[in-house]
N, C-alpha and C positions, 0 to 999 in steps of 0.2 A: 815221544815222551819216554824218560828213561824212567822205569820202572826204581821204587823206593831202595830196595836191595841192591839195585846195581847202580845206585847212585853214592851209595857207600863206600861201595869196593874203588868206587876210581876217586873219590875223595881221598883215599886211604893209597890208592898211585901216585895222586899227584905230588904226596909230601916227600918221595922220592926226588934228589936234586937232577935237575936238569933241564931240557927246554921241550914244550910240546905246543905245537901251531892246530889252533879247531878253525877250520872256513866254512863258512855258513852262508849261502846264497837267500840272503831275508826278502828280496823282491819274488822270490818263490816258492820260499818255506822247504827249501832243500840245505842237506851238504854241498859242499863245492869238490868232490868226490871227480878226481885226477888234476886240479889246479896245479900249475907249476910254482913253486915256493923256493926261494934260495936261498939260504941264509949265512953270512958271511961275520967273521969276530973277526975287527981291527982289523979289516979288507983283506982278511984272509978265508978263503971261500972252504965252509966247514959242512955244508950240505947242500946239494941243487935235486929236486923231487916232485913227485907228483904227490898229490895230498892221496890217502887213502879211499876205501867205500865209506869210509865214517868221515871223511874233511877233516883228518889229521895225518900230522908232520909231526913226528917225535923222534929227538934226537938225541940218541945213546950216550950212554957217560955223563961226569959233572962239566956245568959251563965254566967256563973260566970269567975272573970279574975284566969287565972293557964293555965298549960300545959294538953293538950289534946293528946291521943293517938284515931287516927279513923285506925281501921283494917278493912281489903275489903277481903274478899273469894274470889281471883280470879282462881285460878285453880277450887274449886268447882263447880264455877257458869261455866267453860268454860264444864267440863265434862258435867255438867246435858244440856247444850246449845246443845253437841253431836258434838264440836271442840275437832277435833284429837290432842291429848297432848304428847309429850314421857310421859313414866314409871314413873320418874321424872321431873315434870313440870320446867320452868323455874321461872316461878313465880306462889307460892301457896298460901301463905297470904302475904297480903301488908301492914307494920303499917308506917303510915303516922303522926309525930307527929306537933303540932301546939300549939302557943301561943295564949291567949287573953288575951289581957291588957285594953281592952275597950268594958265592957259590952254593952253598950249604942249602940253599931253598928252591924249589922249583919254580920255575919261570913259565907260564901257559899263558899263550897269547890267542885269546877269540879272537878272529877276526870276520866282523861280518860285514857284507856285500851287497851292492845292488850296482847295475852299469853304470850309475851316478850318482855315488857315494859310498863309502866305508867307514868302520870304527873299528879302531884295534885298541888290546886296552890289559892291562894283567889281571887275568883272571884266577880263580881258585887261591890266592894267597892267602 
């Protein structure tokens, strides 16, 4: 739980333009803390990363308006986690694609996780 006061302060970040990715492992009440995340504008590859100790991806500067593909490693990151998968995971990469039509505002994309299922979704607007 993030404490009153410092839910303020990144309220008061996010209205900074640009993009930031939170991953959220909800089948175990964790961050998803080193997931691989890539994120590419009009198939041009504009950052490939691990999420932080906090399950963020935040990506410097203003976005520019176009379609965005962000890919999440989730099967990878569940093996290296040491969560039992079948042979065949049910979900092994995730591409989540998204619009911006308005650089001017920041773009935060939750993305939460279980090995058989996701929601991604814009958050903080």
């Amino acid at each position: 739980m993030v404490p009153a006061r410092e839910g303020l302060g990144r309220q008061a970040e996010l209205k900074v333009p640009g993009i930031s990715i939170h991953v959220v492992d909800v089948s175990r009440g964790v961050v998803a803390a080193g997931m691989r995340v890539a994120l590419s504008h009009e198939g041009k590859s504009i950052a490939d990363a691990k999420t932080s100790g906090k399950g963020l991806v935040e990506i410097e500067g203003r976005a520019k308006a176009g379609f965005y593909d962000a890919v999440f490693h989730v099967g990878a990151w569940y093996r290296e986690q040491g969560v039992p998968l079948p042979a065949v995971p049910f979900l092994e990469v995730v591409t989540f694609r998204f619009g911006i039509s308005d650089p001017e505002q920041h773009y935060h994309l939750p993305f939460k996780c279980t090995p058989w299922g996701y929601s991604c979704f814009r958050g903080g607007a």
